[in-house]
C-alpha positions as CSV (number, residue, x, y, z in Angstrom):
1,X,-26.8,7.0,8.0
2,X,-24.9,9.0,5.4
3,X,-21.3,7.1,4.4
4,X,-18.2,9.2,4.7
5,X,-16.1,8.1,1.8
6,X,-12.2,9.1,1.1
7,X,-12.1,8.8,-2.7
8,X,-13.1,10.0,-5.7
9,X,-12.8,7.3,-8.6
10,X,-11.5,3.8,-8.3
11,X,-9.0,3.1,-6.1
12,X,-6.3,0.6,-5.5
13,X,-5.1,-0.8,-2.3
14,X,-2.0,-2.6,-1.2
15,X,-0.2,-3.7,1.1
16,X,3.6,-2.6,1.0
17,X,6.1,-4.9,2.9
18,X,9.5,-3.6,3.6
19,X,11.5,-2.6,6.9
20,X,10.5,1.0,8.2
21,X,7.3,0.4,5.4
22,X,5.5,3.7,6.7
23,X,8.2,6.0,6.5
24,X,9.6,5.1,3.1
25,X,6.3,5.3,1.7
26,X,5.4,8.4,3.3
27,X,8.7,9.8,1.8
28,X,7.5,8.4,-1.6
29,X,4.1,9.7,-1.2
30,X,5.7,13.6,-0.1
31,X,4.1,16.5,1.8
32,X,0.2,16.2,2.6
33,X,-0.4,19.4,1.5
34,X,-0.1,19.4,-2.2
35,X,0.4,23.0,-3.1
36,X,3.8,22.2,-0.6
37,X,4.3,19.0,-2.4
38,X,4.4,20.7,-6.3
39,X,6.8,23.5,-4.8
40,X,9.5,21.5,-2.2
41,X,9.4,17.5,-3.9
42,X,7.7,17.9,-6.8
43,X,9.0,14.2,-7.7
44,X,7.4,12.9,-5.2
45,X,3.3,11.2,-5.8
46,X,1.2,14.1,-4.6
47,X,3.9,16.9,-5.8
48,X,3.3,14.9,-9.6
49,X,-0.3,13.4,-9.8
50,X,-1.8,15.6,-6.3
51,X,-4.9,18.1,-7.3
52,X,-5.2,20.1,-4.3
53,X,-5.3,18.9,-0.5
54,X,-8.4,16.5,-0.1
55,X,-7.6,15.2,-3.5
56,X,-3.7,14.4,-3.2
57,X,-3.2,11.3,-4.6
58,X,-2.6,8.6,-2.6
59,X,-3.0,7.7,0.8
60,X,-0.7,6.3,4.0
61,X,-0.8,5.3,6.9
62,X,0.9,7.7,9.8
63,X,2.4,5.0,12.2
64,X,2.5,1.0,12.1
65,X,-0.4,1.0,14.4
66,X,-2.3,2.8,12.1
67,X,-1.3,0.4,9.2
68,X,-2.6,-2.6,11.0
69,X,-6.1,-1.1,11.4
70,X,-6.1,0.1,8.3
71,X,-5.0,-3.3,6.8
72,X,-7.8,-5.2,9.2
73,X,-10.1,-2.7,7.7
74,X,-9.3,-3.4,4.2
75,X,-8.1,-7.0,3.9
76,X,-10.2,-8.8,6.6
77,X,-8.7,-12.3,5.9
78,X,-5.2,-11.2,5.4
79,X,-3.3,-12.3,9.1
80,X,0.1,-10.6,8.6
81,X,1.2,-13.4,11.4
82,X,0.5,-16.2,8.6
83,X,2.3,-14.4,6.0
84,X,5.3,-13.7,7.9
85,X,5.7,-17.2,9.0
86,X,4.9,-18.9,5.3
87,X,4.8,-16.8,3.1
88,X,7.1,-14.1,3.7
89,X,10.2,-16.4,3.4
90,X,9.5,-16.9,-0.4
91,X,9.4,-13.6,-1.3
92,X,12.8,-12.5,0.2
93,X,14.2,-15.2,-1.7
94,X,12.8,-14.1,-4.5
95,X,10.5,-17.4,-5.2
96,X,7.3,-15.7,-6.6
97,X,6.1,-14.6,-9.9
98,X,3.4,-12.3,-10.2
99,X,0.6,-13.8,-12.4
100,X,-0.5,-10.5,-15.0
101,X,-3.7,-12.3,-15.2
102,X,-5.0,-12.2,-11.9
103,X,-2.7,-10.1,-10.2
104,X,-1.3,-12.0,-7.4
105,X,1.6,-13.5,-6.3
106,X,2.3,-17.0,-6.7
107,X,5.1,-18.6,-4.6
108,X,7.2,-20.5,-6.8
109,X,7.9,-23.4,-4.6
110,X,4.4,-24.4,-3.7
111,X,2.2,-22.5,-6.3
112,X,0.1,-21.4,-4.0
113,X,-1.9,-18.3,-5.1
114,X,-1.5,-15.4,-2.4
115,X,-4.9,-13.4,-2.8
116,X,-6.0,-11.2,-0.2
């Protein structure tokens, strides 16, 4: 069975935490289409680094719903219940450091490594 893949190089994934995550990252991100994208926000991510319309950039989810499979898809072992209960309490108060070396977040008050 032949893979279908959706990029072209390396990639990097995150997860981005904020209220009303999918539509300020879709603002962010701009128009799908990139040819738009270059023309109406051309300061946005596809209308700066976008190539044409299957190569445009960066990628987001449409809805929450899509997030959460997306995020299932891509970080198994991450359960966003977990993190909003113990983990998610340090970061709004600004108790994490982010280690350059391994690229994850510590929390400050335990120093427990977040990696997932």
């Amino acid at each position: 069975m032949k893979q279908k893949t959706i990029a072209h190089g390396s990639v990097d994934v995150h997860i981005l935490a904020r209220e009303d995550a999918v539509t300020a990252w879709r603002v962010l991100m701009g128009p799908t289409k990139v040819y738009q994208a270059q023309f109406s926000d051309p300061n946005t991510i596809r209308g700066s680094y976008g190539i044409s319309d299957t190569r445009n950039a960066t990628h987001g989810s449409d809805s929450p719903e899509s997030a959460a499979r997306e995020i299932a898809l891509l970080f198994p072992t991450f359960d966003l219940h977990v993190w909003s209960q113990y983990q998610e309490p340090s970061f709004r108060a600004g108790k994490v450091e982010l280690c350059l070396n391994t690229f994850a977040h510590k929390l400050l008050d335990t120093a427990r490594t977040i990696k997932n």
